[in-house]
Every structure is written in structure tokens, then in C-alpha cells.
C-alpha positions in Angstrom: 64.8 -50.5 48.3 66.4 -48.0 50.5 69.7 -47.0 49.7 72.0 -48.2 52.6 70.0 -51.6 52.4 71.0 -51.5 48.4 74.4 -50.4 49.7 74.7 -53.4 51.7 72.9 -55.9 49.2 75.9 -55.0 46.5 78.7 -55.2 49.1 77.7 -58.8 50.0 77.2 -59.8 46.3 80.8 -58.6 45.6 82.1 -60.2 48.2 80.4 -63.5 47.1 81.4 -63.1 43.4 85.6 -62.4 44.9 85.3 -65.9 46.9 83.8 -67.7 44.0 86.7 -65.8 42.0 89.2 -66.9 44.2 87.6 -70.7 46.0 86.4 -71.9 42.5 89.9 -73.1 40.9 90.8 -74.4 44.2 87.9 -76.5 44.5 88.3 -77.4 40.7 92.2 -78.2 41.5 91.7 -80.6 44.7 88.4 -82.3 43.5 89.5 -85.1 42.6 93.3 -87.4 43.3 94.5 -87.6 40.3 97.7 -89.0 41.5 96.4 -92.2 42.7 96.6 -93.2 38.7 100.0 -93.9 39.8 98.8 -96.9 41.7 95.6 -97.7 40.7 93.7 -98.0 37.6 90.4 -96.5 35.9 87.9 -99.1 35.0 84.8 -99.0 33.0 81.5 -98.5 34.5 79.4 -101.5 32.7 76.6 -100.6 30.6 77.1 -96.5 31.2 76.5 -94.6 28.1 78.9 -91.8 27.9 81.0 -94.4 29.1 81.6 -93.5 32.6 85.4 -94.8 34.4 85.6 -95.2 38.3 89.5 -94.9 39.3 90.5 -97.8 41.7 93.1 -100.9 42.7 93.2 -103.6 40.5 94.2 -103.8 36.6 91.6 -104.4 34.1 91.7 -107.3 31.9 92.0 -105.3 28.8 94.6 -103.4 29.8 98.3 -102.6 27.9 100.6 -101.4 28.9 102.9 -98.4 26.2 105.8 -101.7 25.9 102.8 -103.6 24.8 101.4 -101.4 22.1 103.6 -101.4 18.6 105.7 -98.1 18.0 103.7 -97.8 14.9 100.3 -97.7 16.5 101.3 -95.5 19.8 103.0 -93.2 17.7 100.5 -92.6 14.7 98.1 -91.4 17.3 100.3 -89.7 19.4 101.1 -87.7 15.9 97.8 -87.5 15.1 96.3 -86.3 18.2 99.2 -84.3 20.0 102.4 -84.3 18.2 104.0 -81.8 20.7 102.5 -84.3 23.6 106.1 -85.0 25.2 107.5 -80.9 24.5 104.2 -79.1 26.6 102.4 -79.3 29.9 99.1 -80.6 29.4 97.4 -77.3 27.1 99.2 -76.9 24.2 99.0 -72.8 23.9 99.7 -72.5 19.9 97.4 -74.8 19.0 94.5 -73.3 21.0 95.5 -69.4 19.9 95.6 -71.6 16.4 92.0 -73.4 17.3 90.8 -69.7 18.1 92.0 -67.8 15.4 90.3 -70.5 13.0 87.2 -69.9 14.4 87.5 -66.2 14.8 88.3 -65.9 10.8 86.8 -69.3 9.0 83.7 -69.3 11.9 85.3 -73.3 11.8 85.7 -75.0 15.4 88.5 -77.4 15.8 89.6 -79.5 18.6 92.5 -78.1 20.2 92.5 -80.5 23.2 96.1 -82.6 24.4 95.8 -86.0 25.0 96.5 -85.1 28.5 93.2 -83.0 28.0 91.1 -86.1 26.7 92.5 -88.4 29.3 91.3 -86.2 32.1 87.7 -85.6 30.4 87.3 -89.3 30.2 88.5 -90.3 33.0 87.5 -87.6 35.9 84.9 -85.1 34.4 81.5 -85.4 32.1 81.4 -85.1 28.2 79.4 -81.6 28.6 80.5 -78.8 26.9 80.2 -76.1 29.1 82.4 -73.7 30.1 82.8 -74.7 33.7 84.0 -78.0 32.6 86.4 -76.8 30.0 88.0 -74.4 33.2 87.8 -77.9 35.5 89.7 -79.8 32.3 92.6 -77.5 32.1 93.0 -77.0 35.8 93.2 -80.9 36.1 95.5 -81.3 33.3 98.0 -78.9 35.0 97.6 -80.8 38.2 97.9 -84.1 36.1 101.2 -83.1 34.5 103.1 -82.3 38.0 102.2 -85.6 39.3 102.2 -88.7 36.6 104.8 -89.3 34.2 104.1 -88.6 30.6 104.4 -92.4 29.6 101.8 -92.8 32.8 99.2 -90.4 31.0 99.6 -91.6 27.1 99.4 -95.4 28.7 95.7 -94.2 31.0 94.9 -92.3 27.5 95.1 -94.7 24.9 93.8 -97.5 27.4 90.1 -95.6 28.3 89.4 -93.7 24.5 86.6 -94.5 22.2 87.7 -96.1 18.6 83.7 -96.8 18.0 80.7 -98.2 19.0 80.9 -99.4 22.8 84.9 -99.9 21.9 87.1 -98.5 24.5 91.0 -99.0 24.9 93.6 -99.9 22.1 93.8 -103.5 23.2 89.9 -104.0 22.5 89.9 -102.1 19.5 93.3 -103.9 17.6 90.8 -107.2 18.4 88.2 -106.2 17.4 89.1 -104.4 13.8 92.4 -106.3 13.2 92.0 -109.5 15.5 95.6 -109.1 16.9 97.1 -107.9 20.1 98.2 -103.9 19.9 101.9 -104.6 20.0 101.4 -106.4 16.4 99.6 -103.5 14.7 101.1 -102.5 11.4 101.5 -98.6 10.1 98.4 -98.9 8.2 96.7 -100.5 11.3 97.7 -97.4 13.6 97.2 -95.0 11.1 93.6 -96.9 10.2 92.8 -96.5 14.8 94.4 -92.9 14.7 91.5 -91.7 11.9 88.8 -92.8 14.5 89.7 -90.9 16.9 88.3 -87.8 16.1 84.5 -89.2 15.9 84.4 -92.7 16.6 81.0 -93.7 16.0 80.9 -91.5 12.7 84.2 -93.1 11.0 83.5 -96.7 12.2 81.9 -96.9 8.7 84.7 -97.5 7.2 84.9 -100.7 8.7 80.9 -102.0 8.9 81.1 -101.0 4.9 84.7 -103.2 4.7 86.2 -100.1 2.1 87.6 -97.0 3.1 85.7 -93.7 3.0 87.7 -91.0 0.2 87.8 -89.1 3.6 89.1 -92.7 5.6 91.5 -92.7 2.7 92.9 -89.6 2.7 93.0 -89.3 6.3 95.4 -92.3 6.9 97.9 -91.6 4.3 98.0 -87.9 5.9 98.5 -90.0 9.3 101.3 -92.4 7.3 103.0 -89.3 6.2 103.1 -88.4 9.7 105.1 -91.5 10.6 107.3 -90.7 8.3 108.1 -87.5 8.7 109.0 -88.7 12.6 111.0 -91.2 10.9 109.3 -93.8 12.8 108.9 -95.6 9.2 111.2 -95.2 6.0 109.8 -93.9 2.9 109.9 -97.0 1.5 107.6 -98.4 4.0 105.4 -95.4 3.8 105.0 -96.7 -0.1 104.5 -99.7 0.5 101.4 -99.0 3.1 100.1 -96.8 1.1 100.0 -99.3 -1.9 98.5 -102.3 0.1 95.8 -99.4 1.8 94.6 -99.9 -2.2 94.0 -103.7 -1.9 92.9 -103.2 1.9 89.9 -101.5 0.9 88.1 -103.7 -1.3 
């Protein structure tokens, strides 16, 4: 290749790379309205597996809203999941230099994703885990944050996430493990739908099996002691839950 052609050739692909550089996080930013979750709702795309949500007027049936869920199972997932969800603005930074340092030192990857961070991944982007979408999910979340209320986002979040097998939404899942409506879950309960969040499908056998994993277990006192220390139960209640978590699993 002669030179000035060459010349030429890398010129262009710089310039190509700078736009990309420069076009790519605005593209990512005005992709999609998130804002219209303000006034309109994300329902479930039937028989899609990932489950798949299409934003759009009209409430779904299954649908609670935060005044509808207990303070005992809102809050044993907010703790669980996010517990700095109301203090940051949609990335929580410690807990991602955290997430990295884990992995740099223990070679141990741990989620480090805000519930604003889920709620945007299930409701607007794919489950892949490449890079591209991580970048889109962060950019979102920012955008997210200046334009719905954090009640707004923690009501979309825990009405559109997994707690097992083809179970979305809190409502749906207090039915189908407790057969009672979300605003009469108990500590236990909350803590019991907080421990599934992590991997749905894989801690649902708790409940096919009717006994608590030692991991199931543990997991939910952790999440009781959570309540707790937020002083959203007393210590006597946290007692008491954890004695009747001994009957509950046989």
C-alpha cells in the first residue's frame, strides 16, 4: 500500500474511532424514554424466555403498588439488594471498587449492580453480559435517576424481578410461595423472597423441597439481622422469626 494512501486509510479510521468515542454514549443515553415509566407501565411479553417487558399505557393486573407491599418485605430486599438505594444515583461507586477489588485479590466475581441497575436491565436492555451492555446499563441508570422518583424505580423494580421459575413481580410471588397479598408478608416472608433474589431458579429449592437449604437458612437470618439493624423490627421480633424459621422448615 503506498504510503499517502496508508496515510489516508489511518486518518479516516481515527476519525471513525473519535465519533464512535464521542456518538456512542449519546446514542446509548437517548435510546430508549425512560421517563415515560412515569405514566405508563412495563408489561410482560407472554411466553418470552428471558422474560422480555414492552413499556406501555395501561396497568397490569399483577401490579402493587410500594403502599401495597409490607415495610417488612420492601425493606428486607431493599437491604438485601441495595442498602444505600435512597443515599446514591443509580451506581453505587464503593461497592463496585469493592466488587473489583474482590475479584482482583480472591479471583471471586460478585454482583455489584443497584436496584436502579437491575430495573433498567430488565426492563429496557437484554440479559447479555457484554461489555457494551454493561456501558448501556449505567448510562440508562444515570438517565433513570434524573427523571423518576426513587419510590417510582424501587415500585417498577420489585414489580418486573424474577423470584423463580416463570415468577415475576412481588405480588405473584407472595401468592404463589405464601398465598397472601405482599402487603401481608411477615419478616420471615420478605427475608425468605429477598434470598431468591440473587438466583432465582437455583434457590427456588428451598421451597419445591418444603425445608430450607443450610445456605436458605443462613441467608435469611443474615437478611432478618438486616431488618433489625435498620430497626425496621425489634430484637425481640428478630428472635422470634428466627425461632419459628426452625418450625417453618420442616
Amino acid at each position: 500500500m503506498k504510503a499517502p494512501l496508508k496515510s489516508a486509510l489511518i486518518r479516516y479510521l481515527l476519525v471513525l474511532s473519535t465519533l464512535a468515542v464521542l456518538f456512542t454514549p449519546l446514542y446509548m443515553y437517548f435510546s430508549d424514554d425512560v421517563a415515560k415509566l412515569n405514566s405508563q407501565w412495563p408489561h410482560l411479553v407472554e411466553k418470552s424466555e428471558p422474560a422480555e417487558y414492552i413499556v406501555k399505557k395501561g396497568q397490569p393486573k399483577s401490579w402493587v403498588t410500594l403502599k401495597q407491599i409490607s415495610n417488612f418485605g420492601k425493606w428486607a430486599i431493599v437491604l438485601c439488594e441495595d442498602w444505600a438505594f435512597y443515599e446514591h444515583e443509580g451506581i453505587d461507586i464503593k461497592q463496585m471498587k469493592a466488587a473489583i477489588n474482590d475479584m482482583m485479590t480472591d479471583k471471586r466475581f460478585r454482583g455489584a449492580s443497584t436496584i436502579t441497575q437491575q430495573m433498567v436491565k430488565n426492563v429496557f436492555l437484554s440479559n447479555d453480559r457484554s461489555l457494551w451492555r454493561k456501558v448501556h446499563e449505567l448510562i440508562l441508570s444515570h438517565k433513570v435517576e434524573n427523571v423518576l422518583t426513587k419510590d417510582r424505580i424501587l415500585e417498577v423494580y420489585l414489580n418486573v424481578i424474577e423470584f423463580g421459575p416463570s415468577i415475576y413481580g412481588i405480588k405473584n410471588a407472595s401468592y404463589h410461595y405464601f398465598k397472601k397479598h405482599p402487603s401481608n408478608l411477615s419478616p420471615r416472608e420478605g427475608a425468605f423472597l429477598a434470598m431468591l433474589l440473587p438466583s432465582p431458579k437455583r434457590y427456588y429449592v428451598s421451597f419445591q423441597k418444603k425445608k430450607l437449604t443450610p445456605f436458605a437458612l443462613s441467608r435469611i437470618i443474615a437478611i432478618l439481622g438486616k431488618l433489625r439493624m435498620g430497626k425496621y423490627i425489634s430484637h425481640e421480633r428478630y428472635e422470634k422469626e428466627k425461632i419459628s424459621l426452625m418450625s417453618w422448615e420442616r
